[in-house]
PyMOL CGO cylinders between C-alpha atoms (Angstrom):
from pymol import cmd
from pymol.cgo import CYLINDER

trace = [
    CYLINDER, -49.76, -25.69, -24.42, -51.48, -24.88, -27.48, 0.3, 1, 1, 1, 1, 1, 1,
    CYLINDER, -51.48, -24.88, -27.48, -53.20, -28.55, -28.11, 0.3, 1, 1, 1, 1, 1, 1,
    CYLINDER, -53.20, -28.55, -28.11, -54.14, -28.34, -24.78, 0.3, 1, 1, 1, 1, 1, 1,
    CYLINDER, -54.14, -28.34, -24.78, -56.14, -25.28, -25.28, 0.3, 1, 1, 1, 1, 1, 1,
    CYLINDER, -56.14, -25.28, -25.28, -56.95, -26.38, -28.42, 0.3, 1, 1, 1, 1, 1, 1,
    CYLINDER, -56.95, -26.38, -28.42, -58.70, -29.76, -26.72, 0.3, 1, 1, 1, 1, 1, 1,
    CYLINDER, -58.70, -29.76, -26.72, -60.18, -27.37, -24.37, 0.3, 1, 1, 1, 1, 1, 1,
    CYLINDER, -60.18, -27.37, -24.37, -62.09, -24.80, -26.62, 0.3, 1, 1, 1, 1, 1, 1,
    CYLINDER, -62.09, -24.80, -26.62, -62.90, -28.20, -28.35, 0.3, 1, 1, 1, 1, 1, 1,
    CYLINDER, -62.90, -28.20, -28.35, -64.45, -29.14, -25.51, 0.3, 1, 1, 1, 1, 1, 1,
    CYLINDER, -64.45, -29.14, -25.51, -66.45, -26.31, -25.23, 0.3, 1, 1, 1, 1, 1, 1,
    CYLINDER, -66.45, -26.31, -25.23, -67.79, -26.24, -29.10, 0.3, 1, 1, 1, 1, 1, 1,
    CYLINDER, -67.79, -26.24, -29.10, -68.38, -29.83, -28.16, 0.3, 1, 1, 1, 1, 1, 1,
    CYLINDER, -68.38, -29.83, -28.16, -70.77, -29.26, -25.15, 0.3, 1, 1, 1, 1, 1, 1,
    CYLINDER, -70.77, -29.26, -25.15, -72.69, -26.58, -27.29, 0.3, 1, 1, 1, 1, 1, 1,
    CYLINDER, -72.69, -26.58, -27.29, -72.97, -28.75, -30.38, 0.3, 1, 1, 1, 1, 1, 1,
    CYLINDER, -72.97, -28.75, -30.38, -74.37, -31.55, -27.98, 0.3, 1, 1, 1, 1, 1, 1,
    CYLINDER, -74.37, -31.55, -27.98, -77.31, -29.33, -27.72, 0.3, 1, 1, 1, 1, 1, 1,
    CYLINDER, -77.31, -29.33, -27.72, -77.47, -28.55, -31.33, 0.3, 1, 1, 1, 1, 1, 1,
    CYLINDER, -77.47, -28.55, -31.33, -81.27, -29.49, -32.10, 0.3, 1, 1, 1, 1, 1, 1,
    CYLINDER, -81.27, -29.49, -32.10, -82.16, -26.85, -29.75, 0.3, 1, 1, 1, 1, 1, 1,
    CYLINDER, -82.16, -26.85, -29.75, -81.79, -23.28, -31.19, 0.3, 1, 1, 1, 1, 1, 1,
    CYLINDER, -81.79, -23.28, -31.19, -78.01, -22.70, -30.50, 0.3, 1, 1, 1, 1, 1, 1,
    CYLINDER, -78.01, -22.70, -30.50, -79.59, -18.80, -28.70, 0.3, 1, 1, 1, 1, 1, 1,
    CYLINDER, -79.59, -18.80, -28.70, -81.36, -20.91, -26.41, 0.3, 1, 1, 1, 1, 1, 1,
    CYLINDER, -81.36, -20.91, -26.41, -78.21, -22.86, -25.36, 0.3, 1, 1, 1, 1, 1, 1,
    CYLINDER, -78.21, -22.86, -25.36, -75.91, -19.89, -25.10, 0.3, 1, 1, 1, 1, 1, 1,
    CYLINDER, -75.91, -19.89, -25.10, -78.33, -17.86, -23.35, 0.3, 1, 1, 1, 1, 1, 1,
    CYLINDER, -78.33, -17.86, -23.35, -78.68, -20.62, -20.95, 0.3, 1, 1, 1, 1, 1, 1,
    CYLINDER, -78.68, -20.62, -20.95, -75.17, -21.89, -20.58, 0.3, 1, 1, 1, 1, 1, 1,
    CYLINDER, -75.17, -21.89, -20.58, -74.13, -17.83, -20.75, 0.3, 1, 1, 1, 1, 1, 1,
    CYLINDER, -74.13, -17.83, -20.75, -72.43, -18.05, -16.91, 0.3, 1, 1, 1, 1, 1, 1,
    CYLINDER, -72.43, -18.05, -16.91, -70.80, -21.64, -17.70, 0.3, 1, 1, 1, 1, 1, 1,
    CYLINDER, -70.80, -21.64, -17.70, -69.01, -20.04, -20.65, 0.3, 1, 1, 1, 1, 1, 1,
    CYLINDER, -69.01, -20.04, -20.65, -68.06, -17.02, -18.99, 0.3, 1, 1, 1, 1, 1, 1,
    CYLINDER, -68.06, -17.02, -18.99, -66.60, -18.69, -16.14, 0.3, 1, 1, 1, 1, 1, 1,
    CYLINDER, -66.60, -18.69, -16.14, -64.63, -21.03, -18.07, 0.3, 1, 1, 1, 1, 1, 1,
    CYLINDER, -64.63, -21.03, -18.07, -63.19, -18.16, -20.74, 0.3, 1, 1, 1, 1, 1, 1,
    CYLINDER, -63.19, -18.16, -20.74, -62.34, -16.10, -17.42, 0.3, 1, 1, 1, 1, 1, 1,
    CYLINDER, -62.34, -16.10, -17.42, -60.51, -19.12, -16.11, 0.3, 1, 1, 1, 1, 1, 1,
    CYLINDER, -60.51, -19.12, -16.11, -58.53, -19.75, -19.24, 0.3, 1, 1, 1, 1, 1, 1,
    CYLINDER, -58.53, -19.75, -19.24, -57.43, -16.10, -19.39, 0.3, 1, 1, 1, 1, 1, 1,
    CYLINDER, -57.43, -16.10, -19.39, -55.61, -16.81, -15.63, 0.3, 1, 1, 1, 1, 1, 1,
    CYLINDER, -55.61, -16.81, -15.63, -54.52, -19.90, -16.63, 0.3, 1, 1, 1, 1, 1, 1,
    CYLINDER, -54.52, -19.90, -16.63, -52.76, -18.72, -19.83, 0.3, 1, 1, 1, 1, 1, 1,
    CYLINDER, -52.76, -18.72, -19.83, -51.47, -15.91, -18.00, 0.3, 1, 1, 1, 1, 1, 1,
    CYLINDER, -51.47, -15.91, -18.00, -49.80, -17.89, -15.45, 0.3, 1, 1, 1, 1, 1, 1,
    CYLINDER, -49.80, -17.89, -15.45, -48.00, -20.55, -18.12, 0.3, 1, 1, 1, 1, 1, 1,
    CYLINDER, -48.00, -20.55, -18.12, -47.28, -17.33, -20.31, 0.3, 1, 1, 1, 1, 1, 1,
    CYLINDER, -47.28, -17.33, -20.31, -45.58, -15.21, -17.07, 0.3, 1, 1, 1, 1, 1, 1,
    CYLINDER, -45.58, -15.21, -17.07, -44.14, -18.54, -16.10, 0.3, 1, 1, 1, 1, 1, 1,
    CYLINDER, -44.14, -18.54, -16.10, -42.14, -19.40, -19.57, 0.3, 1, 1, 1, 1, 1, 1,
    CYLINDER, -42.14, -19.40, -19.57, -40.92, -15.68, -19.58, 0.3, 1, 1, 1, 1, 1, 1,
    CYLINDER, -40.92, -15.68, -19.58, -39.44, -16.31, -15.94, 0.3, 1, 1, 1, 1, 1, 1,
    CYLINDER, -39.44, -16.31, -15.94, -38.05, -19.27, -16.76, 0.3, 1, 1, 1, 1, 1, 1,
    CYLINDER, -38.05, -19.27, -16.76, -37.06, -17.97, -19.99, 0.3, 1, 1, 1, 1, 1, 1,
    CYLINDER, -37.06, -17.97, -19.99, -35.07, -14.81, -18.60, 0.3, 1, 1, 1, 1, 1, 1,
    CYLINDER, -35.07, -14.81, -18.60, -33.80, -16.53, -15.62, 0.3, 1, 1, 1, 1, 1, 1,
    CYLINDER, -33.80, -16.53, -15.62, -32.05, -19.10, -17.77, 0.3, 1, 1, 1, 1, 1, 1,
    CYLINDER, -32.05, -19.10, -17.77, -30.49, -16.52, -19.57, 0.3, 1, 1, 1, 1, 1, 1,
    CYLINDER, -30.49, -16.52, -19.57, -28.80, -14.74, -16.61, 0.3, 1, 1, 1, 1, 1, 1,
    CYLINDER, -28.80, -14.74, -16.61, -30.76, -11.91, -15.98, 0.3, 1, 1, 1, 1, 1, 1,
    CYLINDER, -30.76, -11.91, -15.98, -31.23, -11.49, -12.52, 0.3, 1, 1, 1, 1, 1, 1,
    CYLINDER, -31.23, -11.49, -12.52, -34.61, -12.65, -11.15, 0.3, 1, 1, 1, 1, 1, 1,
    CYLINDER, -34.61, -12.65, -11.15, -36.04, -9.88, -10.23, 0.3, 1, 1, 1, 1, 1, 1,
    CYLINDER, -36.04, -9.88, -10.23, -35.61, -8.85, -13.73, 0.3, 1, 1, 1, 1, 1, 1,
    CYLINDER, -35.61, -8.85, -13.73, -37.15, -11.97, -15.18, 0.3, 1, 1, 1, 1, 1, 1,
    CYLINDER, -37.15, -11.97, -15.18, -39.99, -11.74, -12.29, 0.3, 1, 1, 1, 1, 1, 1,
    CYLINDER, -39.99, -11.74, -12.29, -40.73, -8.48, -13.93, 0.3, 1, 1, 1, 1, 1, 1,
    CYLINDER, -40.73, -8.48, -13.93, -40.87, -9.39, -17.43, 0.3, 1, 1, 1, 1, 1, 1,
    CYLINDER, -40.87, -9.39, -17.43, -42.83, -12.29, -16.58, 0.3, 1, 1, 1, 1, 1, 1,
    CYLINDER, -42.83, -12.29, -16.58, -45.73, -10.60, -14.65, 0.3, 1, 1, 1, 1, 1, 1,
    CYLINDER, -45.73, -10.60, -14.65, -45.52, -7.83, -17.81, 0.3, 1, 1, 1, 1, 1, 1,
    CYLINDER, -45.52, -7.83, -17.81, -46.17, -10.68, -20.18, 0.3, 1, 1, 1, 1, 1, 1,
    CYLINDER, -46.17, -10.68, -20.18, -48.23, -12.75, -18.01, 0.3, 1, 1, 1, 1, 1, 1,
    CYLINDER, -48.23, -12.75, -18.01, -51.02, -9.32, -17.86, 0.3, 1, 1, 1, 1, 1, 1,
    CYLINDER, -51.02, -9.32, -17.86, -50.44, -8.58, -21.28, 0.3, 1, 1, 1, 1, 1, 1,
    CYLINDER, -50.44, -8.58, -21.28, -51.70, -12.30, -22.64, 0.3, 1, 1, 1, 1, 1, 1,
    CYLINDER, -51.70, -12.30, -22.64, -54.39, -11.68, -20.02, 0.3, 1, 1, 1, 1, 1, 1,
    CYLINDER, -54.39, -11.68, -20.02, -55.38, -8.22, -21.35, 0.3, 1, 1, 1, 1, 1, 1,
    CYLINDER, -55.38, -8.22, -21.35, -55.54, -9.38, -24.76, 0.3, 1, 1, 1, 1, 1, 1,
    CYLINDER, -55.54, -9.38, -24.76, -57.53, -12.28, -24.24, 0.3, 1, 1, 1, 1, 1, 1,
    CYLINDER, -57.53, -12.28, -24.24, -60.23, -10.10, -22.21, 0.3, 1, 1, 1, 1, 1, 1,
    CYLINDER, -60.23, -10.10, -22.21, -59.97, -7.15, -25.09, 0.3, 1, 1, 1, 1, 1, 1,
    CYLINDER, -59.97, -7.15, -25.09, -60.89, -9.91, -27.47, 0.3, 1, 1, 1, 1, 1, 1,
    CYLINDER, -60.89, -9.91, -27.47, -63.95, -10.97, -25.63, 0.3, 1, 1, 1, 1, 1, 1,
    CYLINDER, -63.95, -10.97, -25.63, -65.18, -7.62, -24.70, 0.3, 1, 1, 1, 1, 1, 1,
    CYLINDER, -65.18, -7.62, -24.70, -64.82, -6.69, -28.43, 0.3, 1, 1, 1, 1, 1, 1,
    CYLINDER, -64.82, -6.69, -28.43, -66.59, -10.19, -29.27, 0.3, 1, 1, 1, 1, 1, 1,
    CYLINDER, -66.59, -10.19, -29.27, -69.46, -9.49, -26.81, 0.3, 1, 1, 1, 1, 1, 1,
    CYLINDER, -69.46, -9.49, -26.81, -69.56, -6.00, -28.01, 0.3, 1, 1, 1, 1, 1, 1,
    CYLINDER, -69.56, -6.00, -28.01, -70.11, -6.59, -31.88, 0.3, 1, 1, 1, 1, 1, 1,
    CYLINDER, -70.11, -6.59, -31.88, -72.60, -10.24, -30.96, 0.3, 1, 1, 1, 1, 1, 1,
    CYLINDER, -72.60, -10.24, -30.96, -73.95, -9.38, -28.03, 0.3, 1, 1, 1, 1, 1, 1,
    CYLINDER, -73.95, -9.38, -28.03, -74.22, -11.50, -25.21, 0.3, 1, 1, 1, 1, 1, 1,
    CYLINDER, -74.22, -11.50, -25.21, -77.76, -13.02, -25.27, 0.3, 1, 1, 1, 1, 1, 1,
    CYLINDER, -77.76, -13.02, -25.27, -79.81, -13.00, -29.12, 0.3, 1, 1, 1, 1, 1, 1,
]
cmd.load_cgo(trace, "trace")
């Protein structure tokens, strides 16, 4: 899970770095909504694999499932919050355009 979003935010630095002759504003500026969109759809992603191990997790440990359910969708928001705290705290010190 990690390497993969590892590979994927390498990706990502890869597609900007492509670009790198042009002023790296100019890209990000440009490319703003693709990298938005993709960091909003790694937030539900993670969430999902993160709620889904915690199911799993509980479940296998004889909780009942309801139980698990619920600490699964409380650590499947709390990933999510975290990772959106950490961009709205990224945009809000950078800035989102130059």
């Amino acid at each position: 899970m990690g390497i993969g979003l590892l590979f994927l935010s390498g990706l990502v630095l890869g597609y900007l770095l492509r670009y790198s002759l042009l002023p790296i504003e100019a890209v990000l500026e440009r490319e703003m909504r693709w990298i938005l969109g993709f960091f909003i759809s790694q937030i539900i992603l993670f969430g999902i694999i993160v709620a889904t191990g915690a199911i799993l997790y509980r479940y296998r440990r004889g909780q009942y499932l309801i139980l698990a359910l619920g600490w699964g969708m409380w650590s499947g928001f709390l990933v999510g919050y975290l990772f959106i705290f950490t961009f709205m705290l990224a945009v809000s010190i950078y800035g989102i355009s130059p």
